[in-house]
C-alpha positions as CSV (number, residue, x, y, z in Angstrom):
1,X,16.9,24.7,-103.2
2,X,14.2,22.4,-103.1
3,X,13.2,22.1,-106.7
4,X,17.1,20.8,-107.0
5,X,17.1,18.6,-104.6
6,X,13.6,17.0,-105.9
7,X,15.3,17.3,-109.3
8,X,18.1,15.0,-108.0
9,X,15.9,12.6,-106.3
10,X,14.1,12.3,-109.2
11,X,17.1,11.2,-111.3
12,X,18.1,8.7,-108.4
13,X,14.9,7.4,-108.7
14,X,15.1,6.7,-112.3
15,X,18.7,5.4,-112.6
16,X,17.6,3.1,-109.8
17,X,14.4,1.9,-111.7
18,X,16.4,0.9,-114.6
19,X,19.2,-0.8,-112.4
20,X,16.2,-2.8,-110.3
21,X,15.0,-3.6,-113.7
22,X,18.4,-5.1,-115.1
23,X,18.9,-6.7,-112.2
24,X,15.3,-8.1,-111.7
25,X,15.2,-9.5,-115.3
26,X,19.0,-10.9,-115.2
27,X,17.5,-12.8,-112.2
28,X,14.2,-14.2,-113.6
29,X,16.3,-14.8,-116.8
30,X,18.4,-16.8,-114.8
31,X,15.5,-19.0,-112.8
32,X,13.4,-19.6,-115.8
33,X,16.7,-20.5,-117.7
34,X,16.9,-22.9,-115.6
35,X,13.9,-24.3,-115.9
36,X,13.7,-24.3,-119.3
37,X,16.9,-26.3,-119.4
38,X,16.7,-28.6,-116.6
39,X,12.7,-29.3,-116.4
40,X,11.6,-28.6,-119.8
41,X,14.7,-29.0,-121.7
42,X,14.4,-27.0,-124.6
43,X,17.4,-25.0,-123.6
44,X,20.0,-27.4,-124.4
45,X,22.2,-25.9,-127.6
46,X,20.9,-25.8,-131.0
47,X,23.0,-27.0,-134.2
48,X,24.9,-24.3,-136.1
49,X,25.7,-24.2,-139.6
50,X,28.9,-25.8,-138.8
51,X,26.9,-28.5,-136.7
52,X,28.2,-27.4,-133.0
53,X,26.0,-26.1,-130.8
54,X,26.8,-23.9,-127.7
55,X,25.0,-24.1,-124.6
56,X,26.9,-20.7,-123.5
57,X,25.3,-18.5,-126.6
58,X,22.2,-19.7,-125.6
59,X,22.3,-18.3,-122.1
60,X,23.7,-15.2,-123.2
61,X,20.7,-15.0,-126.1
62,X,18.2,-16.0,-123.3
63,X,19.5,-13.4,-120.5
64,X,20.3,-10.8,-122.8
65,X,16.9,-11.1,-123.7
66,X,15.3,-11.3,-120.1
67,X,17.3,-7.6,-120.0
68,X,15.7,-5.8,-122.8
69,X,12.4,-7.4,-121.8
70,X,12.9,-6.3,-118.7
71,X,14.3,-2.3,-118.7
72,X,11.5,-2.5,-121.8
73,X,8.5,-2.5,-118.8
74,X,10.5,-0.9,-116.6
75,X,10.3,2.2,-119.1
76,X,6.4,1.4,-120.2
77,X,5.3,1.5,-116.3
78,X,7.3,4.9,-115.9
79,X,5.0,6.4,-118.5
80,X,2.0,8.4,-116.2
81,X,-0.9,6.5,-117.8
82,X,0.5,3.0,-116.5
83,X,2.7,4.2,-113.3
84,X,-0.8,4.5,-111.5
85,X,-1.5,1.3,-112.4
86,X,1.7,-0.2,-111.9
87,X,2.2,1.4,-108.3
88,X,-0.1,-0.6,-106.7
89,X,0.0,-4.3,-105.8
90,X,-3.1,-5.7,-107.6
91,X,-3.3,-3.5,-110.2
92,X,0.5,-4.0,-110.9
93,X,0.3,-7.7,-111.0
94,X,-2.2,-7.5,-113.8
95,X,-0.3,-5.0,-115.5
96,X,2.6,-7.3,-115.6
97,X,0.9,-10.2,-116.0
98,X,-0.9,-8.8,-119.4
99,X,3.1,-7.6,-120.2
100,X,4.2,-11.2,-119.9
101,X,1.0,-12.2,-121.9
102,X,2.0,-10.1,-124.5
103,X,5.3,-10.9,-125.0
104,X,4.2,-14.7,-124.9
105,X,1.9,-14.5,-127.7
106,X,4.2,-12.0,-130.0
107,X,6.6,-15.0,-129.4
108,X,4.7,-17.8,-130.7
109,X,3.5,-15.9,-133.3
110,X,6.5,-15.2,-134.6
């Protein structure tokens, strides 16, 4: 009886680590959007082809993004050789620091 219940708590705890994720990146997404667009400004729409830009494509590019990003660590710190990294506070903050470093620099590379 025990191992099921662990079993199930287990599987709670993962759908709810992808959910926090979503949810954590959809709202980061959403406050850097908004920096990016109102501080910065290099959010506004870009031309097309046709010439018209859409501001709304651009959020949906820029949060869609912020997702996969996001659910992206959320699965890389569920892997045993980071999670006991990730678990604690400092160690975690560097961890996803060095993440957002990452993902920074592939960026501008590319």
């Amino acid at each position: 009886m025990a191992e099921t219940e662990t079993a199930v708590r287990r599987d709670r705890r993962e759908r709810s680590r992808w959910v926090d994720a979503a949810i954590a990146g959809l709202a980061g997404g959403l406050v850097f959007g908004l920096y990016l667009q109102f501080v910065v400004g290099v959010l506004p729409p870009r031309a097309t082809a046709d010439g018209v830009g859409s501001l709304a494509l651009d959020w949906a590019v820029h949060l869609f993004h912020s997702l996969v990003f996001a659910v992206v660590y959320a699965e890389l710190v569920g892997w045993p050789r980071l999670a006991r990294y990730a678990d604690r506070a400092g160690t975690g903050a560097i961890v996803g620091a060095g993440y957002g470093v990452v993902l920074w620099g592939s960026l501008l590379s590319s």
